[in-house]
N, C-alpha and C positions, 0 to 999 in steps of 0.2 A: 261521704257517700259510698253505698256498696251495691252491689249488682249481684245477684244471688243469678248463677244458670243450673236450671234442671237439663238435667245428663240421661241416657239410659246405656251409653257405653262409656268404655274406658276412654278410647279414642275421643270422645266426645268432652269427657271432661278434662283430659289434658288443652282440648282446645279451647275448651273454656278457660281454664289456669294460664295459657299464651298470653290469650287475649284480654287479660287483667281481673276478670272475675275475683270475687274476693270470699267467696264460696258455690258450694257444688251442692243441689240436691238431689239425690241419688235414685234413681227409677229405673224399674223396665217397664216397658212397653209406655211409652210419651204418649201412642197415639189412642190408649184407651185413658188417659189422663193419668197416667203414673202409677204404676204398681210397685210393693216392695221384692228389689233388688237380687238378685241370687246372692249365696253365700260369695261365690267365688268374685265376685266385680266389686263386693263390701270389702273386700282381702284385699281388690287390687287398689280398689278408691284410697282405702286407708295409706298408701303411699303420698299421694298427692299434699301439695306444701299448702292446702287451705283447707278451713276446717269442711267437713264432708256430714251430711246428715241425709239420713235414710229415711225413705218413704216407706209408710209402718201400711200397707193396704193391701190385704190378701188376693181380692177382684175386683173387676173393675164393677160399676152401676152407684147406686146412691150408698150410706155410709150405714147400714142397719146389718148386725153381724150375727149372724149364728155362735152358740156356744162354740163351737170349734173353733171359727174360725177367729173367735175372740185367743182362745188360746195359743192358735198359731199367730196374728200376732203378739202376745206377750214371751214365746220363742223367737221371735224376728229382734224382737226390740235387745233382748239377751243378745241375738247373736250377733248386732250391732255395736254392741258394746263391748261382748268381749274382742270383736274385732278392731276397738280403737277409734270408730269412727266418734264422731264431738257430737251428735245431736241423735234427732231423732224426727220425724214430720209426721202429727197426729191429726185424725179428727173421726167422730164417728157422733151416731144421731140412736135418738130414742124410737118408738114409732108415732109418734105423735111427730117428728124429723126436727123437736130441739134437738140440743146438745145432751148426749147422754153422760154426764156430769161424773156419776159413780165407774163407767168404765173410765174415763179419761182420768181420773183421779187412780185407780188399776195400773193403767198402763204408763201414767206418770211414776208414778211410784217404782216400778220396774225397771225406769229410764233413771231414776236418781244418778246424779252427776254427768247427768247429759242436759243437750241443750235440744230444747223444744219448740217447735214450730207448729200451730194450729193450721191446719189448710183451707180449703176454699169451701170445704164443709160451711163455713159460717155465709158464705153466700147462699145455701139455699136451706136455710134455718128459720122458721116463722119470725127470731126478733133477732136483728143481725146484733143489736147491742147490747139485748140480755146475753148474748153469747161470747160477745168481747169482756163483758163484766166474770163470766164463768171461766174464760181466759184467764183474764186475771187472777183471780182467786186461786185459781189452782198451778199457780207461777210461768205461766209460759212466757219465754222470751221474745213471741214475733206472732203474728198474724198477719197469713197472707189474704189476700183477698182483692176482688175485685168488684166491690162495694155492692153487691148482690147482680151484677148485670155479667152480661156475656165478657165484656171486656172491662179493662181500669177505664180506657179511654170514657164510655160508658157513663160509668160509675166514680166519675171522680170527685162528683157532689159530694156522695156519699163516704169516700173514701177521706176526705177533707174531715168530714165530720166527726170521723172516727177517729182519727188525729187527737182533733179536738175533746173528743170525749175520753181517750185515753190520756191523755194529760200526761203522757211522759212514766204510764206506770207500766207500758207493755210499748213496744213496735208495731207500726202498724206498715206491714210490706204490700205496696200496690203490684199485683200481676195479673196475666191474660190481655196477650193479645200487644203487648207493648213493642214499639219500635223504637231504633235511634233518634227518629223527626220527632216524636212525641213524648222521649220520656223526659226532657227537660219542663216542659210543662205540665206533665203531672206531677212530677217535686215541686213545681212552685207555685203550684194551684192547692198542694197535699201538706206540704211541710215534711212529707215524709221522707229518712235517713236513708232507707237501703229500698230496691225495687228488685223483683223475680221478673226471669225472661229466659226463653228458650234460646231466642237467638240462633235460629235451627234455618235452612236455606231443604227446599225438596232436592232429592239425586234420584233420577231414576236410572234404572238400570232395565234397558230394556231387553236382557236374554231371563231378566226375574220378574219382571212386571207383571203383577195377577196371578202369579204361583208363589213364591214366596216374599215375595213385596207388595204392600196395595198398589194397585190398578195407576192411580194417580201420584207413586215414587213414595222412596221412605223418606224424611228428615232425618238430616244428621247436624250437628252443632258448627256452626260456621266461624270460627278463630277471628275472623275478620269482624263479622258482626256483632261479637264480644267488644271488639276493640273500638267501633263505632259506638255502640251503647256506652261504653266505658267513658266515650273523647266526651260524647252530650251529657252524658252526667255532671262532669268536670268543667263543662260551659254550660251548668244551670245556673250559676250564682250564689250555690248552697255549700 
């Protein structure tokens, strides 16, 4: 079993790597759902002793990209690599919001000899399984998702099925919204190897509060919460 923590500081992913984490997905800004990373935090991630992969996502909102901003990231995904980090975390839509198949096939391609992560795109995709099949096809190693619903907890019907329907030819990573009390039973409801999780506790700081912090505290990654997620994984069964 692996536990995959999305990070958007440095700080944060060391405390993920403490707390047994066996990789780091790399973001700024967690609280608009993950954007890609400055240069400088890819420089600093790439130290880190587990493999590190970069969120490819210019802005935040649904996955529909302007020529530009297609461009900037196929410069992200380069400067991920030439920084050493092992992956890369894709996903983007057509306007009809399938999978836009020819860009991800683009921006694979530019990622060669990296490892690939489809994101939660495929939850809000008209066929979640025509887009696991488009997964496949064009080699990615994992799909995260939270089987089209707010959370895995949710969606773990769903996420069962996809298992099933992947047949061991892609990963299929349950996340959103997962805790320690419940990630043993969506492994063994899922079958599924590795699960994504924040693992993030709120800190407010009340001389920043509402000026440069949201109103209601920023999250930052909780070492400890790693290491609870890490103990119930290890007392799934799996």
């Amino acid at each position: 079993m692996l536990l995959e923590v999305c990070v958007d500081t440095i700080e944060g992913a060391w405390a993920a790597v403490r707390g047994g984490a066996g990789r780091i997905e790399l973001c700024s800004s967690l609280s608009e759902g993950g954007l890609t990373p400055s240069a400088g935090l890819m420089r600093a991630a790439a130290q880190l002793p587990v493999p590190v992969y970069a969120m490819i996502r210019p802005r935040a909102g649904l996955f529909r990209f302007s020529e530009t901003e297609k461009e900037i990231m196929v410069s992200d995904i380069e400067l991920a690599k030439d920084l050493g980090l092992a992956g890369v975390v894709l996903g983007v839509q057509r306007e009809d919001r399938a999978l836009d198949r020819e860009l991800l096939a683009r921006l694979s391609d530019r990622a060669s000899g990296m490892g690939r992560t489809l994101h939660r795109v495929i939850d809000v995709v008209p066929d979640l399984f025509a887009a696991l099949e488009t997964a496949i096809d064009l080699g990615f190693e994992r799909v995260l998702t939270s089987g089209g619903q707010a959370t895995a907890d949710a969606g773990r019907a769903v996420i069962q099925e996809m298992v099933a329907a992947a047949g061991g030819r892609i990963s299929i990573m349950p996340g959103a919204g997962l805790r320690p009390d419940m990630v043993a039973s969506i492994i063994q409801s899922s079958g599924a190897t590795e699960v994504h999780a924040s693992c993030s506790v709120i800190v407010i700081d009340e001389n920043a509060s509402g000026l440069f912090c949201p109103p209601g505290g920023c999250r930052e990654t909780s070492e400890d919460l790693v290491k609870q997620m890490v103990a119930a994984m290890d007392n799934s069964g799996y």
